[in-house]
TIKE-40310 format. One record per residue (C-alpha): residue number from 1; x, y, z. Coordinates in Angstrom, 2 decimals, decimal comma. Layout:
R pos      c1      c2      c3
R NUM       X       Y       Z
...
This chain:
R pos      c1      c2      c3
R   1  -40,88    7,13   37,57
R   2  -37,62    7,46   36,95
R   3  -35,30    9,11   39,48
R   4  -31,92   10,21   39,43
R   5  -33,17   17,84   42,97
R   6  -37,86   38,24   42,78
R   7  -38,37   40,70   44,57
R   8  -42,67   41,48   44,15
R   9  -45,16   43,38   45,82
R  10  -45,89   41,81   49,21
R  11  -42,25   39,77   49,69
R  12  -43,81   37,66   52,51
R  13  -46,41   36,35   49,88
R  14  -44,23   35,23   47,55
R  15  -42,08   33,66   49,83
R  16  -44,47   31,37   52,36
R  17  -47,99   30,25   52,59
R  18  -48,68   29,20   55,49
R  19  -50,92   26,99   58,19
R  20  -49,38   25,87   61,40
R  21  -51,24   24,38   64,18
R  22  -50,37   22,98   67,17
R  23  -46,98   23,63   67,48
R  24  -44,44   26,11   69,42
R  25  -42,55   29,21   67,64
R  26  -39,28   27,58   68,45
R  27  -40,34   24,61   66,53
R  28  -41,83   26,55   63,65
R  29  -38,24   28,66   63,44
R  30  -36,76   25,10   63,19
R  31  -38,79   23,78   60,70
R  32  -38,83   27,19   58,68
R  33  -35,05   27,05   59,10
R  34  -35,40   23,33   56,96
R  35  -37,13   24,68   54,11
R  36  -35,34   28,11   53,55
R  37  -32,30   26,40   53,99
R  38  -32,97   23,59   50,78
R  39  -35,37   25,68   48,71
R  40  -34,92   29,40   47,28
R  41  -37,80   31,66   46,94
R  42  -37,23   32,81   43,79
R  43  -37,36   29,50   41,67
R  44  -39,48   26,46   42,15
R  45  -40,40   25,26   45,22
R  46  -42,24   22,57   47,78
R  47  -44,97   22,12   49,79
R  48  -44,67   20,37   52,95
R  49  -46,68   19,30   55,60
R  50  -46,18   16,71   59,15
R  51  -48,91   15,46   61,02
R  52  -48,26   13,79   64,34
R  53  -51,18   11,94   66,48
R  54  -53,71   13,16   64,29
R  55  -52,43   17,41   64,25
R  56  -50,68   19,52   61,70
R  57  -47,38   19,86   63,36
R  58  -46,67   22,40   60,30
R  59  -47,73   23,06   56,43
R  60  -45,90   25,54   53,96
R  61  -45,02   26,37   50,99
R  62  -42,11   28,13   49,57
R  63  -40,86   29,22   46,41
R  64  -42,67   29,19   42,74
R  65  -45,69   27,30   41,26
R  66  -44,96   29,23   37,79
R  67  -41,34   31,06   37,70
R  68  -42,64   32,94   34,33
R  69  -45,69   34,23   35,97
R  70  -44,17   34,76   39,43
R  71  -47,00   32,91   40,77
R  72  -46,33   31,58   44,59
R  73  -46,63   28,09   45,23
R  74  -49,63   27,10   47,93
R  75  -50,32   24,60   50,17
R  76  -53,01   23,65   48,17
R  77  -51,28   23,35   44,62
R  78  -51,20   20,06   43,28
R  79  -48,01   18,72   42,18
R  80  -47,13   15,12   39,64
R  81  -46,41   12,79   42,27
R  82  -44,65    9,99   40,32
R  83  -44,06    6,64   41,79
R  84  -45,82    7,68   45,41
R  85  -48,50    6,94   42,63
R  86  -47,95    3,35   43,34
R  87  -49,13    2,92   46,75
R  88  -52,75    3,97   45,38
R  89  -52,04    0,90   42,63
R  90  -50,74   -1,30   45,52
R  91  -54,29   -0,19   47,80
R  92  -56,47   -0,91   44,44
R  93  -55,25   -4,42   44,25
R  94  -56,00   -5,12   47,34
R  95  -59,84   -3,60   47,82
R  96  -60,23   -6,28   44,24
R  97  -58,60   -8,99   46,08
R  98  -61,28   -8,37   49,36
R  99  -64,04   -8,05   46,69
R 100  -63,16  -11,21   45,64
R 101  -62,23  -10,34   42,07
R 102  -58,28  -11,26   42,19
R 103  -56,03  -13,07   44,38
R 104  -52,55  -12,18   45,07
R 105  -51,30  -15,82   43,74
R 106  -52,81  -14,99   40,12
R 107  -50,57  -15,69   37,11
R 108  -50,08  -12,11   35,17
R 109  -51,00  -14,45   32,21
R 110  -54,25  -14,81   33,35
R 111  -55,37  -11,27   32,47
R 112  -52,36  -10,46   30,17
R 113  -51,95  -14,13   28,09
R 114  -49,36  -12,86   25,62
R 115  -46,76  -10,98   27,54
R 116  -43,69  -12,91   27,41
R 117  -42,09  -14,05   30,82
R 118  -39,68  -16,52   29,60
R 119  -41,13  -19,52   31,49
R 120  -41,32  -17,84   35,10
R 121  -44,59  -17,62   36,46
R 122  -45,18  -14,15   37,22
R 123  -48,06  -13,03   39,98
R 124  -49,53   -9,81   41,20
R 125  -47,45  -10,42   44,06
R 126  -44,35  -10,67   42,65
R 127  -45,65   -7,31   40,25
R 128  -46,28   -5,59   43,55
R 129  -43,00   -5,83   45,53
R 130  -40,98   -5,49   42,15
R 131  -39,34   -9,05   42,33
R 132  -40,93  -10,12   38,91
R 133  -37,59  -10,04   37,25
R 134  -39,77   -8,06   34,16
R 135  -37,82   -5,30   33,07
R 136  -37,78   -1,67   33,67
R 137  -39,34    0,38   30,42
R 138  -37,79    3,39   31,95
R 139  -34,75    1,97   31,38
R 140  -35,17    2,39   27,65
R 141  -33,27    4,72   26,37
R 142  -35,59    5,18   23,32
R 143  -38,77    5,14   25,09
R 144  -37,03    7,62   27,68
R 145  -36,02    9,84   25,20
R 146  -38,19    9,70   22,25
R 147  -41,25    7,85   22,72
R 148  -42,83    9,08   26,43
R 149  -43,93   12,50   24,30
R 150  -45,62   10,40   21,72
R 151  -49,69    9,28   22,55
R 152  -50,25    6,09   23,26
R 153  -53,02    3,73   24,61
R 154  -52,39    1,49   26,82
R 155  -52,70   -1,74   25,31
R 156  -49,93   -0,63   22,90
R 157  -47,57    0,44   25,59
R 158  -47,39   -3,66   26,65
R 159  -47,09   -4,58   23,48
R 160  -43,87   -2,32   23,69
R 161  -43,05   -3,41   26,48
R 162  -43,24   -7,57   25,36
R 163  -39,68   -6,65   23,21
R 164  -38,28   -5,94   26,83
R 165  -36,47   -9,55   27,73
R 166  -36,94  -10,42   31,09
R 167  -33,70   -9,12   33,53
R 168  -34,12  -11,92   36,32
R 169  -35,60  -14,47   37,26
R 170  -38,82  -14,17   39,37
R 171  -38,31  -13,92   43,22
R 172  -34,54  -13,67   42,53
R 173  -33,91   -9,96   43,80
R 174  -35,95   -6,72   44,42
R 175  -35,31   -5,04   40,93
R 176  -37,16   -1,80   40,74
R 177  -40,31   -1,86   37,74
R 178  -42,12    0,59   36,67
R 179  -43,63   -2,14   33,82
R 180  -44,65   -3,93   36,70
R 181  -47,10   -1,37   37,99
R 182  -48,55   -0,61   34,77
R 183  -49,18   -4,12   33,64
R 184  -50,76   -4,13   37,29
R 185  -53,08   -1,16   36,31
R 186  -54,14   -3,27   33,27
R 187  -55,32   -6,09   35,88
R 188  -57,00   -3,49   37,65
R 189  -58,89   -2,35   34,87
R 190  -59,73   -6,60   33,64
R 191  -60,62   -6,76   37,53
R 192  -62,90   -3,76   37,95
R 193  -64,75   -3,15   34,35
R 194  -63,05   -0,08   35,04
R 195  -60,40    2,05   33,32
R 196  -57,51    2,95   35,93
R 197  -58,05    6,80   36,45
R 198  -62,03    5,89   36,57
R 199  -61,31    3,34   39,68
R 200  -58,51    5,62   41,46
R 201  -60,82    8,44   41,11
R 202  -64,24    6,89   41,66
R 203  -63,27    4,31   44,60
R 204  -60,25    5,90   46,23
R 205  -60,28    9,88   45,64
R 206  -64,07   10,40   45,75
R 207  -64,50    8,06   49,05
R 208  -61,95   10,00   50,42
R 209  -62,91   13,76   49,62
R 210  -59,65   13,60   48,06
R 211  -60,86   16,83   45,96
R 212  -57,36   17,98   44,48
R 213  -56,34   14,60   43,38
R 214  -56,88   12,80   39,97
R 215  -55,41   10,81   37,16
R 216  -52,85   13,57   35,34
R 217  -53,30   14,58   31,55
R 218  -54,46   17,54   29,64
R 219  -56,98   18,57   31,58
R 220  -56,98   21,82   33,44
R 221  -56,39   21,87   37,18
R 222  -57,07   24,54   39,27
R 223  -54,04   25,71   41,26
R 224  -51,79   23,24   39,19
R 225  -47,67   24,06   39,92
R 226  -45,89   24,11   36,75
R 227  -42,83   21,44   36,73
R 228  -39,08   22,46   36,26
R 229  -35,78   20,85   35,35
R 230  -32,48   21,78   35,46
R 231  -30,31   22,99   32,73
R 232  -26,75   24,72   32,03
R 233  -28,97   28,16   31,91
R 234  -30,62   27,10   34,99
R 235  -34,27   26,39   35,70
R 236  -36,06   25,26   32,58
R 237  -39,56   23,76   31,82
R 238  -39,50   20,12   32,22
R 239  -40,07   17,95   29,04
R 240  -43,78   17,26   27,70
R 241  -44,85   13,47   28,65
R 242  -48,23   12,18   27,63
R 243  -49,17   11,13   30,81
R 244  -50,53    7,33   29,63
R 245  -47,02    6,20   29,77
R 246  -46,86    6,33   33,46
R 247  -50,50    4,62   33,64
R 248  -50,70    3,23   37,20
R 249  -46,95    3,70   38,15
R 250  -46,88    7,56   38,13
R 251  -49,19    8,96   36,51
R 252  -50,99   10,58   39,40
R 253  -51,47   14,29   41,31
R 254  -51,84   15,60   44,52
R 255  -51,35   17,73   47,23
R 256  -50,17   17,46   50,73
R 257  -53,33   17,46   52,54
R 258  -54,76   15,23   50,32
R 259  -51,94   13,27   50,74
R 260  -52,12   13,17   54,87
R 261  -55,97   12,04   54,21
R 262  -55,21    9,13   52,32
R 263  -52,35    8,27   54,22
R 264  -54,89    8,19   57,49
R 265  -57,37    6,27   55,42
R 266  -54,70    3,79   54,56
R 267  -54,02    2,83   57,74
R 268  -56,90    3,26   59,80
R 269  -58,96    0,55   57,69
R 270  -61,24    3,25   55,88
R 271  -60,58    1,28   52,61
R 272  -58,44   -1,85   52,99
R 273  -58,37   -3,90   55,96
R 274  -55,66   -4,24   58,83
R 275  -54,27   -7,37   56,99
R 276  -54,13   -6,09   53,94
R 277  -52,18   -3,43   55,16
R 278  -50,10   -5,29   56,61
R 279  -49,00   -6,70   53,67
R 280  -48,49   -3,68   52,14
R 281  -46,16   -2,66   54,39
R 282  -44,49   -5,92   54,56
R 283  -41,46   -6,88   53,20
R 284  -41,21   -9,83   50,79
R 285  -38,92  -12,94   50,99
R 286  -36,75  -13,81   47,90
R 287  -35,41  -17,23   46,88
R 288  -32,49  -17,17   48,73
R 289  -34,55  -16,54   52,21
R 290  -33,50  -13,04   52,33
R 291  -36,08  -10,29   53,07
R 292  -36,62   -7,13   50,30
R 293  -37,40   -4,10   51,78
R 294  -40,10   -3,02   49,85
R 295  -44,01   -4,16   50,08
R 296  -46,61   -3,44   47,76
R 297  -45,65    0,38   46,41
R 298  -44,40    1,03   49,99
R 299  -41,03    1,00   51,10
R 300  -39,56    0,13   54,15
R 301  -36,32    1,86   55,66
R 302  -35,10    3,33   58,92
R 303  -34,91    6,82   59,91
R 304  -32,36    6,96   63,12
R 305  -34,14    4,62   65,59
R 306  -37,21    4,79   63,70
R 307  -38,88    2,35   61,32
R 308  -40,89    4,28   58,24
R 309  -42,83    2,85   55,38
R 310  -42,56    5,08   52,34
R 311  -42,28    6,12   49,20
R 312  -40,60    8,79   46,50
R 313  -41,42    9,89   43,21
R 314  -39,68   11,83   40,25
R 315  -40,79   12,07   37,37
R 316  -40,70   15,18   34,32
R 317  -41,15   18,41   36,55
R 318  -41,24   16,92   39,80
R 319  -39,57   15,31   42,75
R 320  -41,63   14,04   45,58
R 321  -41,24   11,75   48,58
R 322  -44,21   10,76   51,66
R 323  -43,42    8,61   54,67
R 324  -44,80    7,42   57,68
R 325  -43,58    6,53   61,28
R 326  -45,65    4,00   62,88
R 327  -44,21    4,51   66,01
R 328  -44,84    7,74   66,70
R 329  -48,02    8,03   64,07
R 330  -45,95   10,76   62,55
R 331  -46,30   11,58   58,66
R 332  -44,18   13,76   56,35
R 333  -45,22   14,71   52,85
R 334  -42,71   17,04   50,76
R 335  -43,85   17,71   47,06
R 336  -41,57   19,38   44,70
R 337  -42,31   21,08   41,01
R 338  -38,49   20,52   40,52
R 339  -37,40   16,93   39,09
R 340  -33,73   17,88   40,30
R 341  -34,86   18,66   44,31
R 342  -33,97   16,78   46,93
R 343  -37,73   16,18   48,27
R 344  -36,38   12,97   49,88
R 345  -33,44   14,47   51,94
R 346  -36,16   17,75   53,33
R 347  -38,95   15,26   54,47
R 348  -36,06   13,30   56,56
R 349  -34,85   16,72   57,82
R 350  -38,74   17,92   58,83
R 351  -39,01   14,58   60,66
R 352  -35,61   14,77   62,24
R 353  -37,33   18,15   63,95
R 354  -40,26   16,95   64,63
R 355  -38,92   13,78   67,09
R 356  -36,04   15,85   67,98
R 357  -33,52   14,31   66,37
R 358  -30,21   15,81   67,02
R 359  -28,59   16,98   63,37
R 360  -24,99   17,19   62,61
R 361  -23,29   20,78   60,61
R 362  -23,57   19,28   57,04
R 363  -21,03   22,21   56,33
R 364  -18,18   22,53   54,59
R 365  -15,01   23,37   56,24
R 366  -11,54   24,20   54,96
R 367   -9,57   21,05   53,00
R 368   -6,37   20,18   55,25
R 369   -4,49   17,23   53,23
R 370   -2,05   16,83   55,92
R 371   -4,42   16,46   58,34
R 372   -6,95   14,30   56,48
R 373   -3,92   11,98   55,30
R 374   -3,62   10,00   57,97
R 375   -7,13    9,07   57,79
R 376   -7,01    7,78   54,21
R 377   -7,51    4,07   53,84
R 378   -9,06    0,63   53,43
R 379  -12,12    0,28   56,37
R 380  -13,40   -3,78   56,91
R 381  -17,06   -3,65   58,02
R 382  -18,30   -6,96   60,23
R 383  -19,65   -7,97   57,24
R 384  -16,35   -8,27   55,53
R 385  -16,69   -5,33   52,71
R 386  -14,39   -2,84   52,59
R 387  -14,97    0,92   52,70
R 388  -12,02    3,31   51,20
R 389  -11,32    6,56   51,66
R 390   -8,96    8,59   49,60
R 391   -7,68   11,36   48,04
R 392   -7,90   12,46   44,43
R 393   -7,44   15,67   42,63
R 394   -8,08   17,58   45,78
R 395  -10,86   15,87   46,44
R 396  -12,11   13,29   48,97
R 397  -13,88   10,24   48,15
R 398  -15,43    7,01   49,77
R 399  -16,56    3,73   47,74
R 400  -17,75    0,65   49,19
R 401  -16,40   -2,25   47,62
R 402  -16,55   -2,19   43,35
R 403  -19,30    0,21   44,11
R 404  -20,11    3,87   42,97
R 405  -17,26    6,31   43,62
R 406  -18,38    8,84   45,83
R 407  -17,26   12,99   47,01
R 408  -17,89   13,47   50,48
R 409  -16,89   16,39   52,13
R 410  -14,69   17,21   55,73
R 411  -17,27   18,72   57,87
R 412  -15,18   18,87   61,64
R 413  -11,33   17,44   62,47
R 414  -12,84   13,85   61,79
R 415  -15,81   14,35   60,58
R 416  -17,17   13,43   56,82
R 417  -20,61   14,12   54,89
R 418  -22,26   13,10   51,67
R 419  -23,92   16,04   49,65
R 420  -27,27   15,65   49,09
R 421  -27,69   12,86   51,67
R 422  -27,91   12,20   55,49
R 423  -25,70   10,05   55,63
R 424  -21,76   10,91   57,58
R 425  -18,87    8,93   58,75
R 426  -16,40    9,90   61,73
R 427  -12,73    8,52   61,60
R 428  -11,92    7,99   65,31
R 429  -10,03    5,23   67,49
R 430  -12,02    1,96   69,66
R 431  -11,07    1,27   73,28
R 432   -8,00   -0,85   71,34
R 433   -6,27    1,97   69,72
R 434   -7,28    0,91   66,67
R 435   -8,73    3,36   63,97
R 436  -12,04    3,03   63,43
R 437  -14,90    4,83   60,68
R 438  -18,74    5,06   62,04
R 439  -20,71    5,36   59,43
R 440  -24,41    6,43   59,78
R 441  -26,63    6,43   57,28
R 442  -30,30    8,35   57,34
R 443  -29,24    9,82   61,21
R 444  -28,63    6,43   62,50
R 445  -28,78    6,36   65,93
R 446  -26,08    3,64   65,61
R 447  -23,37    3,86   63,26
R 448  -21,88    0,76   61,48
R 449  -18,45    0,09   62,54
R 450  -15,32   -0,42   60,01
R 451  -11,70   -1,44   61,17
R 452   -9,05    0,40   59,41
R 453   -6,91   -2,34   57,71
């Protein structure tokens, strides 16, 4: 879903619950250091937890499940996880399509006749690596804002949705839909006689001894963590959203262990097999021969040297992001009762420390114009954009073509970072004298080069 980060009897309670196995005290001061560092004890709070080769490297929890309560979040409470909720849709399609029920190639039309695609043929393929060119309901401003409170059924939520016109054409770029993924729970539910939360719950959570895991609504959950927002006044309690409206793009919950089973279970064959993971995990090719980097509700991206299928979430309460490292069989889940946390940017730090990872100072230092100043210019990248860097109001800022104009801050003599990201340039000079940026983005072990012009 839509993205867009006290002082009690017994402190140490309130602060941290904890399980650790398997791992030195250095490396549990470093990870510790991680979490204190992005998350304050008196306000909401994450879970956590890495797994590497099969061990719990480390699991916590710090700060609040319920801030009016004081109650301490727990390893065990079970958080909204949003669009990671789409990697269970992507995994239901495909035990249907090995039961023989579906096939990838399917028209949409063949289980949803009347929503309008403007002459594209649509498939669950193209509805799985969001390049159906259907549009984005959480792009509605209206919906968004008014109408996600509001009960609905699903059936009425596509008719909604139909009034949506389409905003490409199919195959022509990765464009991120959450209508997708619901009109893809309303195949799974033609496909399996099933409703949605009855087949996620019946065929994936109950295989699975998944038993803190189910289909989100008014129900009461044992050891549920309230979800926040931000506000002028600070923390507040996030918006009401009837939790239909997210269907089979977000509408689940979880925890972190739960998480790390059916993350195993994924890719160890317990419910799909090796080729259809594979094609989850696989990126899709669009009509110009170009690759997306996204498979069916997994991700794919590169942490320094490291390749990692993924996924975040964010949705009213709650930030979350899960990912996993082939590689090394490593697997980081960070869930967040905060829909203005920075989930994302902690689970790349916790990996970081877990493969040793060397991590720059993302710290502020002093502003020295005349220092910086010579620095300040047009960068051209191999691939011909150009990177700026420049000074306004006081402030530094780097934008990438017509792009998004963004702060970033001096941390060292030459050194620049992005706030809420991993990703830093230096400003230094090639073996020709010439001035060069090196940009790396998510720790790259490599930076990409620009040429000051």
């Amino acid at each position: 879903m839509k993205t867009n980060i006290i002082k009690t009897i017994g402190l140490a309670t309130m602060l941290l619950t904890t399980l650790v196995l398997d791992a030195n005290a250095v490396s549990i001061k470093n990870y510790d250091a991680v979490i204190e560092k992005y998350v304050k004890d008196t306000g909401p709070g994450v879970a956590v937890i890495v797994t590497k080769n099969g061990k719990t490297l480390y699991k916590k929890a710090r700060g609040l499940a319920n801030i009016e309560l004081q109650v301490p979040l727990k390893t065990n409470s079970v958080f909204r996880l949003g669009s990671i909720t789409k990697q269970f849709t992507g995994a239901a399609i495909m035990m249907l399509v090995e039961q023989g029920k579906l096939s990838l190639s399917d028209d949409l039309h063949k289980y949803v006749p009347d929503f309008p695609t403007e002459n594209n043929k649509v498939t669950i393929r193209h509805l799985l690596t969001h390049t159906s060119g259907i549009a984005n309901y959480t792009e509605d401003e209206n919906i968004w804002l008014r109408e996600l409170q509001t009960p609905t059924t699903l059936d009425d939520m596509i008719i909604r949705f139909a009034k949506h016109p389409m905003a490409l054409k199919v195959g022509e770029a990765n464009r991120y839909s959450n209508t997708a993924y619901v009109l893809l729970g309303k195949i799974i539910e033609i496909a399996s006689g099933k409703t949605y939360a009855e087949f996620i719950e019946q065929d994936i959570f109950a295989k699975l001894a998944m038993k803190n895991s189910q289909y989100g609504g008014l129900q009461i959950i044992p050891n549920r963590a309230n979800g926040y927002s931000a506000s002028k006044e600070g923390y507040v309690n996030a918006n009401f959203i009837d939790m239909m409206w997210p269907h089979a793009a977000g509408s689940l919950l979880s925890t972190v262990d739960d998480l790390n089973i059916w993350f195993k279970a994924l890719r160890n064959g317990q419910l799909i097999s090796a080729e259809s993971y594979k094609l989850m995990t696989s990126p899709m090719k669009l009509n110009d021969d170009s690759m997306s980097n996204y498979g069916f509700g997994l991700g794919m991206f590169k942490l320094n040297k490291y390749d990692a299928v993924g996924h975040g979430g964010g949705i009213h309460g709650f930030a979350t992001h899960a990912f996993y490292i082939p590689s090394e069989d490593l697997y980081v889940a960070v869930l967040n009762n905060y829909d203005a946390g920075n989930p994302s940017e902690i689970s790349r730090v916790l990996a970081a420390v877990a493969l040793e990872i060397p991590l720059p100072k993302f710290e502020k230092i002093a502003f020295n114009k005349q220092q910086l100043t010579p620095m300040m210019g047009s960068y051209k990248l191999a691939s011909g954009d150009i990177r700026k860097i420049f000074i306004e109001d006081n402030k530094v800022y780097s934008v990438r073509g017509d792009g998004h104009k963004w702060q970033v801050y001096p941390m060292s003599d030459n050194g620049f970072y992005y706030d809420g990201s991993l990703s830093y340039f230096t400003i230094d000079k090639n073996a020709k004298g010439q001035q060069v940026m090196n940009f790396y983005s998510d720790l790259a072990e490599n930076p990409d080069v620009a040429v000051k012009q």
